[in-house]
BAVEXLO-307831 format. One record per residue (C-alpha): x, y, z; residue number from 1; residue in one letter. Coordinates in Angstrom, 2 decimals. Example, Ala and Ser with C-alpha at 12.3 -4.5 7.8 and 13.67 -1.06 7.14 Angstrom:
<atoms>
<atom <12.30 -4.50 7.80> 1 A>;
<atom <13.67 -1.06 7.14> 2 S>;
</atoms>
This chain:
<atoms>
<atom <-84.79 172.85 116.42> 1 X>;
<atom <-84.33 176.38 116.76> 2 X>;
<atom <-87.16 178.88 116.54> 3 X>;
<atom <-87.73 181.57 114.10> 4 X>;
<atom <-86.79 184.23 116.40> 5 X>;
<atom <-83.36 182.67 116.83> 6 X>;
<atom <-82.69 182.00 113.47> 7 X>;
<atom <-83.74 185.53 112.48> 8 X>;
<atom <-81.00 186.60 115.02> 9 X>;
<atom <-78.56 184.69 113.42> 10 X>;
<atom <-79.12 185.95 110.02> 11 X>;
<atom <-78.97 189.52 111.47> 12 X>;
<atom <-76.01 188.80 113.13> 13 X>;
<atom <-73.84 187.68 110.36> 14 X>;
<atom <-74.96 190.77 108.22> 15 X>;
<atom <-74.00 192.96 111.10> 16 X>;
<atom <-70.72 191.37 111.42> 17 X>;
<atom <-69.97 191.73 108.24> 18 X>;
<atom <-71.33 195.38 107.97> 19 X>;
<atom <-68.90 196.03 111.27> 20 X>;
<atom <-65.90 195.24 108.57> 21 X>;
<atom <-67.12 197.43 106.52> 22 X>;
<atom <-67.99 200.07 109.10> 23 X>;
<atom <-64.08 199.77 109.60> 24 X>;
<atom <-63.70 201.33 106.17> 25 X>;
<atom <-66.38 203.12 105.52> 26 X>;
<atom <-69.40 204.47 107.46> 27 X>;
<atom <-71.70 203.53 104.25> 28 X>;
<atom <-71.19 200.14 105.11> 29 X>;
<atom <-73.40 200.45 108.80> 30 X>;
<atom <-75.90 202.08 106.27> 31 X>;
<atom <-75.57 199.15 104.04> 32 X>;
<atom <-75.84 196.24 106.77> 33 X>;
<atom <-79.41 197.94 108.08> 34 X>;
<atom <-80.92 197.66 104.30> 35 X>;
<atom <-79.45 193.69 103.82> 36 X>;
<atom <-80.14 193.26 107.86> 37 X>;
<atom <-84.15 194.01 106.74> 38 X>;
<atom <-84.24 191.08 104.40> 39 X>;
<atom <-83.02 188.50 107.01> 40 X>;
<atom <-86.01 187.58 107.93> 41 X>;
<atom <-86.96 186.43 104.45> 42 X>;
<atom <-84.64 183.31 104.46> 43 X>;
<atom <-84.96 183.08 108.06> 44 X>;
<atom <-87.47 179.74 107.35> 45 X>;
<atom <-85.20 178.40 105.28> 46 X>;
<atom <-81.99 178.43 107.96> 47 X>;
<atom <-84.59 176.48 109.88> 48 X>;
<atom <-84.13 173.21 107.69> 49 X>;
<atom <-80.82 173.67 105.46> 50 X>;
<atom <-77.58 173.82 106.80> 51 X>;
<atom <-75.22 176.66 105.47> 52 X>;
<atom <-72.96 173.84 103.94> 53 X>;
<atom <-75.62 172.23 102.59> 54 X>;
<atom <-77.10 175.43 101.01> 55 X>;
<atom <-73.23 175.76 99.26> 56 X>;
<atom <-72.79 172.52 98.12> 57 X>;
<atom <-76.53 173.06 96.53> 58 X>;
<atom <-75.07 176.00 94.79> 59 X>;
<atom <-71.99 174.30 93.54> 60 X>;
<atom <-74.05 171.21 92.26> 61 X>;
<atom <-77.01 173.96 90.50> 62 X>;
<atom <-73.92 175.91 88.87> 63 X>;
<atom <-72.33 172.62 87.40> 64 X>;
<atom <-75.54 171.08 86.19> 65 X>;
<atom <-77.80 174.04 84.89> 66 X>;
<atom <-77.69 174.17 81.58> 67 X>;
<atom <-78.75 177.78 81.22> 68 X>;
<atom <-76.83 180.23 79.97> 69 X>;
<atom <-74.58 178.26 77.88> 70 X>;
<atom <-76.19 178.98 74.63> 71 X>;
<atom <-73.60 180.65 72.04> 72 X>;
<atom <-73.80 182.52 68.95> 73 X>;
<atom <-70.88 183.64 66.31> 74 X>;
<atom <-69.23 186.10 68.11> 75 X>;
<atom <-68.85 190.12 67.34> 76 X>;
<atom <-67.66 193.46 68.81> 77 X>;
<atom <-68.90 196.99 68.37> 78 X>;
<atom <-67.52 200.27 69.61> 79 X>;
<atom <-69.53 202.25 71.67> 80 X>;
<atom <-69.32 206.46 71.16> 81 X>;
<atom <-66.65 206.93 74.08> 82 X>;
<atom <-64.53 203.80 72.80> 83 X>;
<atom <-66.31 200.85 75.25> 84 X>;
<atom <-66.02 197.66 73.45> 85 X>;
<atom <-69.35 196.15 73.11> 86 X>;
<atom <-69.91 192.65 73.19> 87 X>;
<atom <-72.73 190.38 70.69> 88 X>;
<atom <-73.51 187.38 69.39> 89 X>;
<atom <-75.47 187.16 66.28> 90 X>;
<atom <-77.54 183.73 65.52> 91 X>;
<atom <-78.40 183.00 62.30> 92 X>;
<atom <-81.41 181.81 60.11> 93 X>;
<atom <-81.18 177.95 59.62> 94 X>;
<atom <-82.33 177.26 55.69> 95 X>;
<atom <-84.34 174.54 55.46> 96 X>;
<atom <-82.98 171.25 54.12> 97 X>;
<atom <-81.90 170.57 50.81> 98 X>;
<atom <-81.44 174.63 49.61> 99 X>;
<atom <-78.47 176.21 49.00> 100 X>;
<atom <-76.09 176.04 52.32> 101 X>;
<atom <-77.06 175.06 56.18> 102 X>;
<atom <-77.06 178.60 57.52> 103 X>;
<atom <-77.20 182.36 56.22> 104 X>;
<atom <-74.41 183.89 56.94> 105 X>;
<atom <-72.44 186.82 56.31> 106 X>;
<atom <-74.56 189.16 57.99> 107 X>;
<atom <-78.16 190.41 57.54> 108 X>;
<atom <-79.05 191.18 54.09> 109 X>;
<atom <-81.22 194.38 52.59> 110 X>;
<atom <-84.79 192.07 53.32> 111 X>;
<atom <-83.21 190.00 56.46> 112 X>;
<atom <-84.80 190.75 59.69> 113 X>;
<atom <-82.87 190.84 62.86> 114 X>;
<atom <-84.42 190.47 66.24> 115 X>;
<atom <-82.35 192.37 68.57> 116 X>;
<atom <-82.47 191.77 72.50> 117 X>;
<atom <-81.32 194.02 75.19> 118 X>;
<atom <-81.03 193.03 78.91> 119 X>;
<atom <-81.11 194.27 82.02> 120 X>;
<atom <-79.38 195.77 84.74> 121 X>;
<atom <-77.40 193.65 86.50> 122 X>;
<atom <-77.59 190.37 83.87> 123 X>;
<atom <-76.38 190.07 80.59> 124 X>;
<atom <-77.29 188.72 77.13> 125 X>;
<atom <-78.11 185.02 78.70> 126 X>;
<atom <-80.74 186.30 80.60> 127 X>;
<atom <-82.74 185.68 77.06> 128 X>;
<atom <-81.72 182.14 77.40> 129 X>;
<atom <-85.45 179.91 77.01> 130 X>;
<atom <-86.34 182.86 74.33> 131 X>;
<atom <-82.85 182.07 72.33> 132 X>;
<atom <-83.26 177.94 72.64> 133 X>;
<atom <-87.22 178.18 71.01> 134 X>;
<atom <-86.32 181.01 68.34> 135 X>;
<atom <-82.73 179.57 67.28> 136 X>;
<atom <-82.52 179.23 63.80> 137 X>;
<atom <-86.02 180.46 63.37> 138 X>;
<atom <-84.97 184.40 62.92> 139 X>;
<atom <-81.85 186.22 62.57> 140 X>;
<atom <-81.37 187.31 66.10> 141 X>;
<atom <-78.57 189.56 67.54> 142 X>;
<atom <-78.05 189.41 71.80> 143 X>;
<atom <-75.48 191.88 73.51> 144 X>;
<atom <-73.90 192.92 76.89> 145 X>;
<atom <-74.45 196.17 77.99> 146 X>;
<atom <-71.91 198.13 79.06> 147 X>;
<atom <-69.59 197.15 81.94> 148 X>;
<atom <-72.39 193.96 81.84> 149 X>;
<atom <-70.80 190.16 81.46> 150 X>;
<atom <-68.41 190.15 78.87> 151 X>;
<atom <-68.37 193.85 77.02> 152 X>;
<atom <-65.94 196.42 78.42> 153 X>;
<atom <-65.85 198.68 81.44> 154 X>;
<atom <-67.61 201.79 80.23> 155 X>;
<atom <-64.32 204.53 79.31> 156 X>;
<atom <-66.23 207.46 79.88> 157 X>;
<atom <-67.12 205.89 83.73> 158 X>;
<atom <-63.77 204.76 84.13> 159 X>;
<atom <-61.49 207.10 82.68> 160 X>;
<atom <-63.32 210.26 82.47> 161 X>;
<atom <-65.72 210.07 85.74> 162 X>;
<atom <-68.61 210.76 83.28> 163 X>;
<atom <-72.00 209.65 84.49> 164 X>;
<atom <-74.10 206.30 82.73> 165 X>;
<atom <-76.88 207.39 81.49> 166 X>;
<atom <-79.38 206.12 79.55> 167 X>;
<atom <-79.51 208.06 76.84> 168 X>;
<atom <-75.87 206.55 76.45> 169 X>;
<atom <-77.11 203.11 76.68> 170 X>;
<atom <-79.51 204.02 73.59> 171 X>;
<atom <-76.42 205.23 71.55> 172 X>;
<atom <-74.75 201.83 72.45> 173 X>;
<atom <-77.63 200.14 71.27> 174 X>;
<atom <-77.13 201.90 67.64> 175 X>;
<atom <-73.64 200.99 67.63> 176 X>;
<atom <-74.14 197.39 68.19> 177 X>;
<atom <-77.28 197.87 65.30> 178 X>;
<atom <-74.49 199.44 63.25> 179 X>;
<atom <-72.04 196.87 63.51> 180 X>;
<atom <-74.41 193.19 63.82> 181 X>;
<atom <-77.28 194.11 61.66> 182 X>;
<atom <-76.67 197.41 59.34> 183 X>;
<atom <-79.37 196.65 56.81> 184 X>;
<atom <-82.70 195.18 56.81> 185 X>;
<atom <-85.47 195.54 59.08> 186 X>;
<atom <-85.62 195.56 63.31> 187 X>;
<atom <-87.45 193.94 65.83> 188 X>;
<atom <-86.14 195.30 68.82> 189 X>;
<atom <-86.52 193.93 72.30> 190 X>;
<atom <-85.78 194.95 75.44> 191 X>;
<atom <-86.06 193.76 79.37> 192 X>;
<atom <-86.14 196.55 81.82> 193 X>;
<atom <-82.92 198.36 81.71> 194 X>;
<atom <-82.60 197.47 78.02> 195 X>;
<atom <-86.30 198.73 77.31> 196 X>;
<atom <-85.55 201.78 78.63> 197 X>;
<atom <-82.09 201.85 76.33> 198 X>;
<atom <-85.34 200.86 73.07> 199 X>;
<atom <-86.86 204.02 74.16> 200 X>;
<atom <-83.13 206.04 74.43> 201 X>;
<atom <-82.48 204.79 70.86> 202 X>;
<atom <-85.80 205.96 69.90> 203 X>;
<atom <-85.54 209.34 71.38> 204 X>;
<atom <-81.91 209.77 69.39> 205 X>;
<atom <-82.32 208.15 66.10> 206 X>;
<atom <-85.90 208.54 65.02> 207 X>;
<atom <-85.23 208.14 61.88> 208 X>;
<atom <-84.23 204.59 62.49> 209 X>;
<atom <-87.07 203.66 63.89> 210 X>;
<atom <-89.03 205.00 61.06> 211 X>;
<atom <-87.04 203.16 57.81> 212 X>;
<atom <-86.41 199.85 59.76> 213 X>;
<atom <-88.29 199.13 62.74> 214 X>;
<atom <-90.47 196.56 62.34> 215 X>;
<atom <-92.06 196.25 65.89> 216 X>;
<atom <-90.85 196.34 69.46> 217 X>;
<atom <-90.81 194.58 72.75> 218 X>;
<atom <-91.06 196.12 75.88> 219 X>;
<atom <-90.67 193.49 78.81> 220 X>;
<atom <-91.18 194.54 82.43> 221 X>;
<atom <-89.93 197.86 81.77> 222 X>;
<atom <-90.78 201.80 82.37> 223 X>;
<atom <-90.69 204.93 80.54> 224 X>;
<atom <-90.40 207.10 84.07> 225 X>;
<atom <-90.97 207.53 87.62> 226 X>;
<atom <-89.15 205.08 89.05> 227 X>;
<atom <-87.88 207.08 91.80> 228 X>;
<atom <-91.92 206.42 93.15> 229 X>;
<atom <-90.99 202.47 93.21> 230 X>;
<atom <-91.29 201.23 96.95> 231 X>;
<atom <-89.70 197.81 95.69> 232 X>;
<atom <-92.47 196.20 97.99> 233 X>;
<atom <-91.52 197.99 101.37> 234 X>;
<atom <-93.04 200.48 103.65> 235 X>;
<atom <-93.59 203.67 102.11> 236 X>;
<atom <-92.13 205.51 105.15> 237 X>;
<atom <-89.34 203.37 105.28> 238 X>;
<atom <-88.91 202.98 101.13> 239 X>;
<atom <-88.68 207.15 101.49> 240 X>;
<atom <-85.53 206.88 103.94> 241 X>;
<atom <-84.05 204.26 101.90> 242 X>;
<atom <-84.19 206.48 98.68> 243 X>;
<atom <-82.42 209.06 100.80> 244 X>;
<atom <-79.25 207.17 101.67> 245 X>;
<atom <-79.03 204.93 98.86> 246 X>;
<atom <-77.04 206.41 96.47> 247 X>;
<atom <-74.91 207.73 98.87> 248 X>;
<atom <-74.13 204.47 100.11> 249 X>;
<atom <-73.90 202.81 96.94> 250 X>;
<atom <-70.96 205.65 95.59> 251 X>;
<atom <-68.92 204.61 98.85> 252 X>;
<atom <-69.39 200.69 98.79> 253 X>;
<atom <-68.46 201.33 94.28> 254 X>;
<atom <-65.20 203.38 95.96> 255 X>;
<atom <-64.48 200.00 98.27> 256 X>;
<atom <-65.48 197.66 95.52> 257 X>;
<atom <-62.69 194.91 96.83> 258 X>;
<atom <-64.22 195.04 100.22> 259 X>;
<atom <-67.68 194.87 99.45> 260 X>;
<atom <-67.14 191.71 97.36> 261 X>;
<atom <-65.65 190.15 99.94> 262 X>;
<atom <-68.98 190.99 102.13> 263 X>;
<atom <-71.38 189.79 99.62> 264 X>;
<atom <-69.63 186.53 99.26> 265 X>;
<atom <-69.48 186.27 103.38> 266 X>;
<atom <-73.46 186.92 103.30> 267 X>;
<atom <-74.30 184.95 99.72> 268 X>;
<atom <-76.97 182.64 101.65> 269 X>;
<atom <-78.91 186.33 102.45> 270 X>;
<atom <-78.10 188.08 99.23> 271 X>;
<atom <-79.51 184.56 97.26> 272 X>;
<atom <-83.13 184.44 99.23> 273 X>;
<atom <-83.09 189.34 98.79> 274 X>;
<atom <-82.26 188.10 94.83> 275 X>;
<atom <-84.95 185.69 94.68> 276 X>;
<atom <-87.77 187.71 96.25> 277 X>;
<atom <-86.75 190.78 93.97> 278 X>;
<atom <-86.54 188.20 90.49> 279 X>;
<atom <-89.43 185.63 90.60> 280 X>;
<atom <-92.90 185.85 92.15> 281 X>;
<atom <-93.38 182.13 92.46> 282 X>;
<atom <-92.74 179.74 95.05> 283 X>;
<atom <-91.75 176.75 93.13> 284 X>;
<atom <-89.15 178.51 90.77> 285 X>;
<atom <-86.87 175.84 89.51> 286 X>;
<atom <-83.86 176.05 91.83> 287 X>;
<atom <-81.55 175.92 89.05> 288 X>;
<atom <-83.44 178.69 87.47> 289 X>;
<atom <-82.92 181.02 90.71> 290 X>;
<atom <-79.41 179.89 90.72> 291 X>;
<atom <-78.39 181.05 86.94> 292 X>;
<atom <-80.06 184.39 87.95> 293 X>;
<atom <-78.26 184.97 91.49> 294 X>;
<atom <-75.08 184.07 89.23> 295 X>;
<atom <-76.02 187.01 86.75> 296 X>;
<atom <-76.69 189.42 89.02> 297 X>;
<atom <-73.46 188.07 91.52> 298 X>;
<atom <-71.23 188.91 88.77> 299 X>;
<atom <-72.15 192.64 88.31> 300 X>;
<atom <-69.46 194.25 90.31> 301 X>;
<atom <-70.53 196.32 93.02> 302 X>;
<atom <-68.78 199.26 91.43> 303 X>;
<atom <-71.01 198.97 88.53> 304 X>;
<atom <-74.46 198.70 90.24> 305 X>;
<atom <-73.34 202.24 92.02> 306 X>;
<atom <-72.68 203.48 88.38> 307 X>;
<atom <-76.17 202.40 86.73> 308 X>;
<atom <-78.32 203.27 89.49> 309 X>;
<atom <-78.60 207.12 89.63> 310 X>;
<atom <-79.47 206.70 86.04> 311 X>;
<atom <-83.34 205.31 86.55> 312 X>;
<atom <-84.06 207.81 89.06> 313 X>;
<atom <-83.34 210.48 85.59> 314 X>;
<atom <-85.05 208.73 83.20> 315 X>;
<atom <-88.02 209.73 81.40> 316 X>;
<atom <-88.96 208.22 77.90> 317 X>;
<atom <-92.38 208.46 78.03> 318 X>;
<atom <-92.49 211.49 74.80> 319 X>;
<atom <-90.40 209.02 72.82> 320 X>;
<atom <-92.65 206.29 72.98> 321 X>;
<atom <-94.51 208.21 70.28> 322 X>;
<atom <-91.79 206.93 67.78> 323 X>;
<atom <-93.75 202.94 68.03> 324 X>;
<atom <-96.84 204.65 67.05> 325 X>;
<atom <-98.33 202.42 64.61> 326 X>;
<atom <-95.99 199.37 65.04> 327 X>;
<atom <-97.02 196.38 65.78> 328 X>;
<atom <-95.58 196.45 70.02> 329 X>;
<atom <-95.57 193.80 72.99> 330 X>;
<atom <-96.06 195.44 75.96> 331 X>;
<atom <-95.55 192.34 78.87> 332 X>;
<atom <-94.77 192.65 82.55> 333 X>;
<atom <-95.34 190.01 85.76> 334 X>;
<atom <-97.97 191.11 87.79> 335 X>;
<atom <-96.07 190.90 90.81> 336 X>;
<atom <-93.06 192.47 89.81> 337 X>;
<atom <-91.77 194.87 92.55> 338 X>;
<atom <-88.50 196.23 90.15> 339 X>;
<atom <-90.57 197.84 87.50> 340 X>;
<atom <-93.97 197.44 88.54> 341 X>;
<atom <-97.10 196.14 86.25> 342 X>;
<atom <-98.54 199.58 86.58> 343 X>;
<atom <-95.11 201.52 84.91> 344 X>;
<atom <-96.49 198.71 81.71> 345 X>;
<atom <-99.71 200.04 81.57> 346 X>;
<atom <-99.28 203.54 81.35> 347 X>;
<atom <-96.82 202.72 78.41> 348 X>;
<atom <-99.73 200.62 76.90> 349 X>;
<atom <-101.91 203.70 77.83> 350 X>;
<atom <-99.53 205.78 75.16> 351 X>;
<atom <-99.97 202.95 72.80> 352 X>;
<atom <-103.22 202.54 71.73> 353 X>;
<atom <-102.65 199.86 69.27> 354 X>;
<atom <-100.29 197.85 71.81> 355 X>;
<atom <-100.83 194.71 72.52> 356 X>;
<atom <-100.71 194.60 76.73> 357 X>;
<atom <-99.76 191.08 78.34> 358 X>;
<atom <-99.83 190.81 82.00> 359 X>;
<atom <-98.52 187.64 83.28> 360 X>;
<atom <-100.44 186.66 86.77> 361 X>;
<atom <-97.89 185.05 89.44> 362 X>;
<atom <-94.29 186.66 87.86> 363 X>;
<atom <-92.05 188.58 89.00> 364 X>;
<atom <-89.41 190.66 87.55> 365 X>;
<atom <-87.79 187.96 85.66> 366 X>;
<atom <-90.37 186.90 83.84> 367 X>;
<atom <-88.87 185.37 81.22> 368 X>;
<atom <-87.11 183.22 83.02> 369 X>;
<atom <-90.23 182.33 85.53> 370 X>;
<atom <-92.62 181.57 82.80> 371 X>;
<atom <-90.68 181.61 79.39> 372 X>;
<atom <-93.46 179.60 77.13> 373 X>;
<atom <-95.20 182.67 77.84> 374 X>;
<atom <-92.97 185.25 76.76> 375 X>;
<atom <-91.91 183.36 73.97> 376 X>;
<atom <-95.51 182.46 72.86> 377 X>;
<atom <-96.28 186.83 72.94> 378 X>;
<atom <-92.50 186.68 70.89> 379 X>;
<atom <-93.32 184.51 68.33> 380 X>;
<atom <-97.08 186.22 67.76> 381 X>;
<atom <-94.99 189.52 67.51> 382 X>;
<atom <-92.78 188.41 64.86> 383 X>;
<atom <-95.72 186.59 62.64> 384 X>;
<atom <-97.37 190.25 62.87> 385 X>;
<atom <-93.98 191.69 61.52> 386 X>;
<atom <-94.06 188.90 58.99> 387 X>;
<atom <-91.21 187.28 59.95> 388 X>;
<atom <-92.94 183.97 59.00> 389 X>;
<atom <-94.49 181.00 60.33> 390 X>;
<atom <-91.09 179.34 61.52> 391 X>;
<atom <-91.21 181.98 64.38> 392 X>;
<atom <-94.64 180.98 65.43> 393 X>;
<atom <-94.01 177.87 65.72> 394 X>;
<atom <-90.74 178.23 67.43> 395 X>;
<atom <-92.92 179.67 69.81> 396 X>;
<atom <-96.13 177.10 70.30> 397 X>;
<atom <-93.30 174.58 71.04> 398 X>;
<atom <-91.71 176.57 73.53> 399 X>;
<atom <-93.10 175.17 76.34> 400 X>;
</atoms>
């Protein structure tokens, strides 16, 4: 059997080749194959025991039998500001047996309320998918792709007018899709990194929303600023030369998208263990778990993650989180998440005195995929403080 050292090699190698094609093209891609060359090591044990066709045919077989993700809801579109189509799925309130109809439909009524979940960067609207199974039919929930994200549209201003993402945009999408899935009756609104910062854009732009029908908020593993201090888990030193060249790099690789994809299939086996250690904290994270979120983040198009990023190093909600003063709000990160770190939760606690602050010990960014009884437990006790009912509640006891 080979030894570490050699195996490390090998992973290093095949980055490096594959950089060298990109070198070809651009000089962002030598840039590029240093940053993935620096996570070799951490599937370097792994080459030790699995074969590479082994490790594909283990992907093939978790992508056919994984159930996750495949969770649907009645279908909907919304217009964003600039003309991006915007895609949701509502999911209604089940009536209990024997009243008038099966389901509630039509939309939300004036005394309805609508639990509305925004995702992150990167995934989509199934990234909710263990929260979706335990609250189905429970509460009238809405769950939508951000822009250029899984199935809504490529952002027009991005691609036609070469205007900038930002997040305050992302907040006005948010409305739109509120507009559009759930125009009357009152909001819980709940939002995973990228999409908590897009809660806190919203509330920033359209106060008086959050004043005549918020109901309470979720902030999962999220920030309100700073996150161009994130280190992501590396060397400071080296974190502060990273930050330098990134965005560079990622603007050429988003100008050489068809290339690029072309590398990251070439190097999946790396990209799959730098995806893992950056989503889950655990060890023993259900295979088919790390799978469905390699497959999220695999389908963001390299073009898009160049778009998004500058946009995080620019944000700064932390004045509008004065708008969830006095609402009942879930503040809940992992305490080993190295994306949005557990510290970026507490100082938004900090601003919310009457927050309720979860930190869940051994999780990672993903957290509600790693431990979702959790997340849906701190869910369900949100929504019986809204008064949203028992049904929620206990949606959430069964969850696990």
């Amino acid at each position: 059997m080979a030894d570490v050292a050699d195996v490390v090699t090998e992973a290093v190698t095949e980055v490096a080749a594959a950089a060298g094609s990109w070198r070809r093209a651009t000089v962002a891609g030598a840039a590029f194959g240093v940053i993935a060359a620096g996570a070799a090591a951490g599937v370097a044990i792994e080459r030790l025991t699995v074969g590479r066709g082994i490790r594909k045919k283990a992907r093939l077989a978790l992508d056919a039998a994984g159930p996750y993700g495949s969770l649907r809801g009645m279908p909907g579109t919304a217009y964003a500001d600039d003309g991006t189509e915007l895609s949701y799925e509502v999911e209604e309130v089940e009536e209990i047996e024997g009243s008038e109809g099966s389901k509630r439909g039509g939309g939300a009524s004036g005394d309805t309320l609508t639990v509305v979940f925004s995702h992150g960067y990167c995934l989509s609207q199934d990234s909710w998918h263990f929260q979706r199974a335990a609250l189905r039919g429970a509460v009238r929930a809405v769950y939508w792709d951000q822009r250029s994200h899984a199935r809504s549209g490529r952002g027009v201003d991005q691609v036609e007018r070469d205007v900038p993402v930002s997040i305050d945009q992302l907040g006005r999408d948010l409305k739109a899709v509120i507009d559009a899935a759930a125009p009357k009756g009152p909001l819980v609104l709940v939002g995973h990194s990228m999409g908590g910062m897009t809660t806190m854009a919203l509330a920033d732009q359209f106060p008086e929303l959050i004043r005549e029908r918020v109901v309470g908020v979720a902030l999962v593993g999220t920030s309100s600023g700073q996150l161009g201090q994130v280190n992501f888990g590396l060397p400071v030193a080296g974190m502060n030369a990273v930050r330098r060249v990134l965005p560079g790099v990622l603007r050429t690789l988003g100008s050489q998208a068809e290339l690029v994809e072309r590398g990251r299939r070439a190097t999946a086996d790396l990209f799959a263990g730098v995806i893992k250690r950056y989503s889950f904290s655990r060890k023993d994270v259900d295979p088919a778990i790390a799978r469905f979120a390699e497959r999220m983040i695999e389908a963001t198009p390299i073009d898009v993650v160049a778009e998004f990023y500058p946009a995080f190093a620019e944000h700064d909600k932390a004045a509008a989180l004065e708008r969830f003063v006095g609402l009942p709000v879930l503040v809940l990160a992992g305490e080993q998440d190295l994306v949005t770190p557990s510290e970026h939760s507490e100082a938004i606690a900090s601003l919310l005195p009457d927050a309720r602050l979860v930190l869940v010990p051994d999780a990672g960014h993903l957290v509600m995929l790693e431990h979702p009884e959790v997340v849906t437990e701190h869910l369900a006790e949100l929504l019986a403080r809204t008064g949203a009912g028992r049904t929620a509640a206990d949606a959430g006891s069964s969850s696990g």
